[in-house]
C-alpha positions in Angstrom: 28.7 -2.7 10.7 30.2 -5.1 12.4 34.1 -7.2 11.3 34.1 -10.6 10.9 37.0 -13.0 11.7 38.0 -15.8 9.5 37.7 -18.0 13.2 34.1 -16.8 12.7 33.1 -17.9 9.5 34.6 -21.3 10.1 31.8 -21.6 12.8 29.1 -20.8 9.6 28.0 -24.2 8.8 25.3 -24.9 6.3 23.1 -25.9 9.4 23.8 -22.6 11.3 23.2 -20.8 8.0 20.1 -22.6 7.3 18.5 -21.9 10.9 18.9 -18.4 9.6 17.0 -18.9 6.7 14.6 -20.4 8.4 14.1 -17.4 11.2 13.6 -15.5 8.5 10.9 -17.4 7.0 8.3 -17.3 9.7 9.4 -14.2 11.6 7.8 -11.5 9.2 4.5 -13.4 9.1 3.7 -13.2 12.2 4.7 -9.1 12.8 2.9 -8.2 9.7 -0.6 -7.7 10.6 -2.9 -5.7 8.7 -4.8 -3.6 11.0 -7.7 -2.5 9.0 -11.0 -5.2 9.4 -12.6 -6.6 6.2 -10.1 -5.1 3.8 -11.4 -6.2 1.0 -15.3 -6.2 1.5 -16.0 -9.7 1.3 -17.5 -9.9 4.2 -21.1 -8.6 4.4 -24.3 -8.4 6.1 -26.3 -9.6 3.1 -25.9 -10.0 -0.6 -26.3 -5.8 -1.0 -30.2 -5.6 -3.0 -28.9 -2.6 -4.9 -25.8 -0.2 -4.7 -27.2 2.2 -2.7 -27.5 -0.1 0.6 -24.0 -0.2 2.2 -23.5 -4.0 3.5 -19.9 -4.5 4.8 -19.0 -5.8 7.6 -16.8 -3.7 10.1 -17.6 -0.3 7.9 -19.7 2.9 8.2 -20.9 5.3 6.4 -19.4 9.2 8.1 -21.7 10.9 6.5 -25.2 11.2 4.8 -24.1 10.3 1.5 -24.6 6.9 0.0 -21.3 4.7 -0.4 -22.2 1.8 -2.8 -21.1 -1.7 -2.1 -20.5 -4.1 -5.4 -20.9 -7.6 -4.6 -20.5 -10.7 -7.4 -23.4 -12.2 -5.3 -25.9 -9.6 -7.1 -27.3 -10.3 -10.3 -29.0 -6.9 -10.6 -27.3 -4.9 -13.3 -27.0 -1.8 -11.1 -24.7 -3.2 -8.2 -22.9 -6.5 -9.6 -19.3 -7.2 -10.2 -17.9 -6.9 -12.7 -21.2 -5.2 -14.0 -22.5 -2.2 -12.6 -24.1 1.2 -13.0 -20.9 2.8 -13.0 -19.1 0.7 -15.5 -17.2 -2.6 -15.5 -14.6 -3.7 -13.2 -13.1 -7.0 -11.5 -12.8 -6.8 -7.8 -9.2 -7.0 -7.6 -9.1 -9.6 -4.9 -12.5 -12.0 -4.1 -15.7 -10.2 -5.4 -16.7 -7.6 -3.8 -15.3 -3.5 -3.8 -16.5 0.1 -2.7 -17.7 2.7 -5.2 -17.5 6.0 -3.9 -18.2 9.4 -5.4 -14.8 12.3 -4.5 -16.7 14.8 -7.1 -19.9 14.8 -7.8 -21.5 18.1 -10.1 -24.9 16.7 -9.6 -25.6 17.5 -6.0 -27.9 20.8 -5.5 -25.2 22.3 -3.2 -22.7 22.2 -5.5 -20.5 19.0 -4.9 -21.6 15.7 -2.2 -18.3 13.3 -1.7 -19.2 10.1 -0.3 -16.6 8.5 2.7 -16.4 4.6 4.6 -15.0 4.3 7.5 -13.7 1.7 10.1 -12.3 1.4 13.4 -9.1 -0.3 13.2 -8.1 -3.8 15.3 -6.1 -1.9 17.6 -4.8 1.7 18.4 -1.3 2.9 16.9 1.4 3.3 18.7 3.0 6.6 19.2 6.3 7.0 16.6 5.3 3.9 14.6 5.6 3.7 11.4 2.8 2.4 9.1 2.7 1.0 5.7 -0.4 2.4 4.5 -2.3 1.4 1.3 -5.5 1.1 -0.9 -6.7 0.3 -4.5 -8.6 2.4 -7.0 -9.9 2.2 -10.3 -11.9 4.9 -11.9 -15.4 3.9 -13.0 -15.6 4.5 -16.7 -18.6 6.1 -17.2 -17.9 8.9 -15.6 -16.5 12.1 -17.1 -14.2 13.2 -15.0 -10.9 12.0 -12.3 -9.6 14.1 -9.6 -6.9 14.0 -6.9 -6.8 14.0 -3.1 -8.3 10.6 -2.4 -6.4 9.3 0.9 -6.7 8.2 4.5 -7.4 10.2 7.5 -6.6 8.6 10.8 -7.9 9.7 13.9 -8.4 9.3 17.6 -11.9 9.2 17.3 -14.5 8.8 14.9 -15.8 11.8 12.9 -18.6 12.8 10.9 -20.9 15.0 9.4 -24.4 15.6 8.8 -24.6 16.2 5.3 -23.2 15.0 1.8 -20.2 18.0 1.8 -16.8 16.9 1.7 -14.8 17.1 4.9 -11.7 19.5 4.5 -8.8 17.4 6.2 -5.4 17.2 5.7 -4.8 13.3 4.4 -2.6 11.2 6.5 -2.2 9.2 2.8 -3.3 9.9 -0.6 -3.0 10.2 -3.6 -0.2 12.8 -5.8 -1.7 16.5 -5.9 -2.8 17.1 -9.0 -2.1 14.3 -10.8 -5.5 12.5 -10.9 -5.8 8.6 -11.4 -7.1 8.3 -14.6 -7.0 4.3 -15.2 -10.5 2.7 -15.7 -8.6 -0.6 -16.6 -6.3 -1.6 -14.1 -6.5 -1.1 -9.8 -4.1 1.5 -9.1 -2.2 1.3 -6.0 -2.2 4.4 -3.5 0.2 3.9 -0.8 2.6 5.5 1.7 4.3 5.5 5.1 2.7 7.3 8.0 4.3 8.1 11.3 1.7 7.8 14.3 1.0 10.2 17.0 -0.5 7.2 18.9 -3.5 6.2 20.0 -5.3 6.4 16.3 -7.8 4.3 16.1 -10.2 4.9 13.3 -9.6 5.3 9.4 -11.4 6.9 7.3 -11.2 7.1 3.1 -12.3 8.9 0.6 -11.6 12.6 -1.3 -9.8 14.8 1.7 -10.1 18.3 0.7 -12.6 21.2 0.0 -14.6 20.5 -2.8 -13.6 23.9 -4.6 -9.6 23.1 -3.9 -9.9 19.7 -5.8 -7.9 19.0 -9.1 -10.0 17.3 -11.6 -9.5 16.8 -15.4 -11.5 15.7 -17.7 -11.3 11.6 -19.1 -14.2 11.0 -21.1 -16.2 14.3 -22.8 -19.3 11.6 -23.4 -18.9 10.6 -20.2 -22.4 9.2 -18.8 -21.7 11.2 -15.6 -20.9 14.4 -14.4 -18.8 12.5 -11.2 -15.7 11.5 -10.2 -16.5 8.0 -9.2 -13.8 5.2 -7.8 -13.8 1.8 -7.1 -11.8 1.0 -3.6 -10.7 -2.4 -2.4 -8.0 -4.0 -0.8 -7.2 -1.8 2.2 -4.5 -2.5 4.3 -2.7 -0.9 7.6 0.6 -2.5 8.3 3.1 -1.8 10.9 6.8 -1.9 9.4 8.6 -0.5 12.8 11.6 1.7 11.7 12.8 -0.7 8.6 10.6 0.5 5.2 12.4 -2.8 3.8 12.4 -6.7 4.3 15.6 -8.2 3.2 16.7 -12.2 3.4 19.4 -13.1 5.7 20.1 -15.8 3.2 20.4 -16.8 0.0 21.0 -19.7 -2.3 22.5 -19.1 -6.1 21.9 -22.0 -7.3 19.8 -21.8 -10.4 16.9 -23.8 -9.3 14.5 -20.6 -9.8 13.9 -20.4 -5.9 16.1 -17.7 -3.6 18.7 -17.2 -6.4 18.9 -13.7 -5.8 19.0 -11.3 -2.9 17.4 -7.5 -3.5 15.5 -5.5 -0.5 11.6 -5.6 -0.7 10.7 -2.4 -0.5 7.1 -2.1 1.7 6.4 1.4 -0.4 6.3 1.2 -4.0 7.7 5.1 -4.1 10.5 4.8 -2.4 13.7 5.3 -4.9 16.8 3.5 -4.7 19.7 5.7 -4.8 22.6 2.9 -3.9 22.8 -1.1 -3.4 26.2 -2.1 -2.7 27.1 -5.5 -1.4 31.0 -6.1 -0.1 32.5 -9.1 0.9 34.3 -10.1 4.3 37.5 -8.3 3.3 35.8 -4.9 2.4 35.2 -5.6 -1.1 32.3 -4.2 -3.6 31.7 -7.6 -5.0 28.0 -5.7 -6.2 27.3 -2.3 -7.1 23.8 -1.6 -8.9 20.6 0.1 -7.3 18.1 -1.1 -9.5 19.0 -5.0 -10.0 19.6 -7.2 -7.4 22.9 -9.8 -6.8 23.3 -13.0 -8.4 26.4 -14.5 -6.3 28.6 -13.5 -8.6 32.0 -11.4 -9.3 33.4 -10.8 -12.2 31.5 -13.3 -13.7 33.4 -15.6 -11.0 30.6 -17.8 -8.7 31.4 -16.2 -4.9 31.9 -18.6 -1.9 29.7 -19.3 0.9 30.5 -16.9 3.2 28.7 -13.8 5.3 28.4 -10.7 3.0 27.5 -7.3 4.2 25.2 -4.4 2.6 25.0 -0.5 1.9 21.3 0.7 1.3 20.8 4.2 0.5 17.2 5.3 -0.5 15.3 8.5 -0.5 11.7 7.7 0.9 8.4 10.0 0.9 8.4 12.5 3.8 4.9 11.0 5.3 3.7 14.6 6.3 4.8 16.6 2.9 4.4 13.7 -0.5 6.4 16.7 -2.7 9.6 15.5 0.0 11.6 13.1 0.6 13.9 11.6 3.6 17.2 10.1 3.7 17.2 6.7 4.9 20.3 4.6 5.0 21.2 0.9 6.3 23.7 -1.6 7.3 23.0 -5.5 7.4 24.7 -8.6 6.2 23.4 -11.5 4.9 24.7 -14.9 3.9 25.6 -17.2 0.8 24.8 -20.8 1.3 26.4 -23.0 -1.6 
């Protein structure tokens, strides 16, 4: 935290301030890089003939199962967005998404789990941290949802030779027994993950012995005896050691454009225990972890001027999701009137 003098602030002009602004702007866009090729499936081979031939660019299939790849580009009833076999969805972004079976009662050895996976634009780096995310929505003709659908990084690629599931522990996924049930809406899955370095492929799908999975059941007419998903958006960012973006400026001026000034938080689990915002004589001019500051005190308008913040927030412990860590932070911004 660091004091500043009122010689200081004189030296704040609106120009100095406004270089600020302007750092800010274009910095993040060019750190934030998502790592993972193709995220979204758009890009293909060829317009996929049916579901069962796996067309995107950039991604594999681990193991002898059949990943199906839903493409707008298809008029055939049994792979076409937002019409398929497995029910009716919009790809969340462009027109194309992954189904995938986690559980699947039909197999003859008693459960197949389908996987993708891709090698990654470039290794991580040891001791990074990685905002790490996907989208799912549960096809809804099937009968049952289950848990345990993540992310497993690795150094290398890995496979098997059969339809089985593959019995890792997730780098990400989704909460233990608490299945995602929603066949409406793409439901985000996301989390931070510290790198041992040198990781370089991803692979997605249900991560755990079939037997150990939690499943309940959604639909007791369901069509299928699966637990089917539909995956898109897929994204591997690098957010250093800051889970957070916050301006360095502000303007609250009521024109609907930078009015207020809140963290964006890069996890949409971390929880907000304090937001506290004092100005350059040590006063709590804001005091609220859920809302963000207008500029205001008292219902007074405050000056232009260089304000400083307290963030304390509890964020998911990357290795165990029922923990948490403490993370806390000290940063100043400023008020341009």
């Amino acid at each position: 935290m660091c004091l500043i003098t009122k010689n200081r602030m004189k030296n704040l002009t609106p120009i100095t301030l406004l270089m600020s602004l302007l750092q800010l702007i274009y910095t993040p866009a060019t750190a934030q890089i998502n790592l993972v090729p193709n995220p979204s499936f758009e890009e293909v081979d060829s317009c996929p003939p049916n579901r069962e031939i796996f067309v995107a660019k950039s991604w594999i299939n681990p193991t002898t199962a059949t990943p199906d790849n839903f493409n707008q580009c298809n008029s055939s009833p049994s792979s076409g967005v937002p019409q398929n076999d497995f029910g009716f969805q919009y790809a969340r972004t462009g027109v194309s998404y992954i189904g995938m079976h986690s559980k699947d009662y039909n197999f003859s050895q008693g459960g197949s789990c389908e996987y993708i996976q891709c090698h990654l634009l470039h290794p991580m780096e040891f001791n990074k941290k990685y905002k790490v995310s996907f989208y799912l929505s549960l096809a809804e003709l099937n009968k049952y949802a289950c848990d345990n659908i993540g992310v497993y990084f690795s150094n290398a690629a890995i496979s098997r030779q059969d339809a089985l599931s593959f019995d890792l522990k997730p780098s990400i996924s989704s909460k233990p027994k608490m299945p995602i049930t929603d066949s409406e809406n793409w439901v985000e899955v996301s989390g931070v993950y510290k790198a041992n370095g040198g990781e370089e492929f991803m692979t997605i799908g249900m991560l755990s012995n079939f037997d150990s999975v939690y499943w309940v059941v959604v639909d007791t007419n369901g069509l299928f005896k699966d637990c089917y998903y539909y995956f898109d958006d897929i994204s591997v960012i690098d957010i250093g050691d800051t889970p957070f973006k916050i301006s360095s400026a502000f303007t609250p001026n009521n024109d609907g454009i930078n009015d207020n000034i809140f963290p964006l938080f890069l996890d949409n689990s971390f929880i907000v225990k304090e937001f506290r915002v004092y100005n350059m004589w040590g006063e709590v001019v804001h005091n609220d972890p859920h809302n963000p500051w207008d500029g205001t005190y008292k219902n007074e308008p405050q000056p232009q001027s260089v304000y400083t913040y307290y963030l304390y927030i509890d964020l998911p412990d990357p290795y165990n999701p029922n923990e948490t860590i403490t993370y806390q932070k000290v940063g100043s911004f400023s008020l341009i009137r």
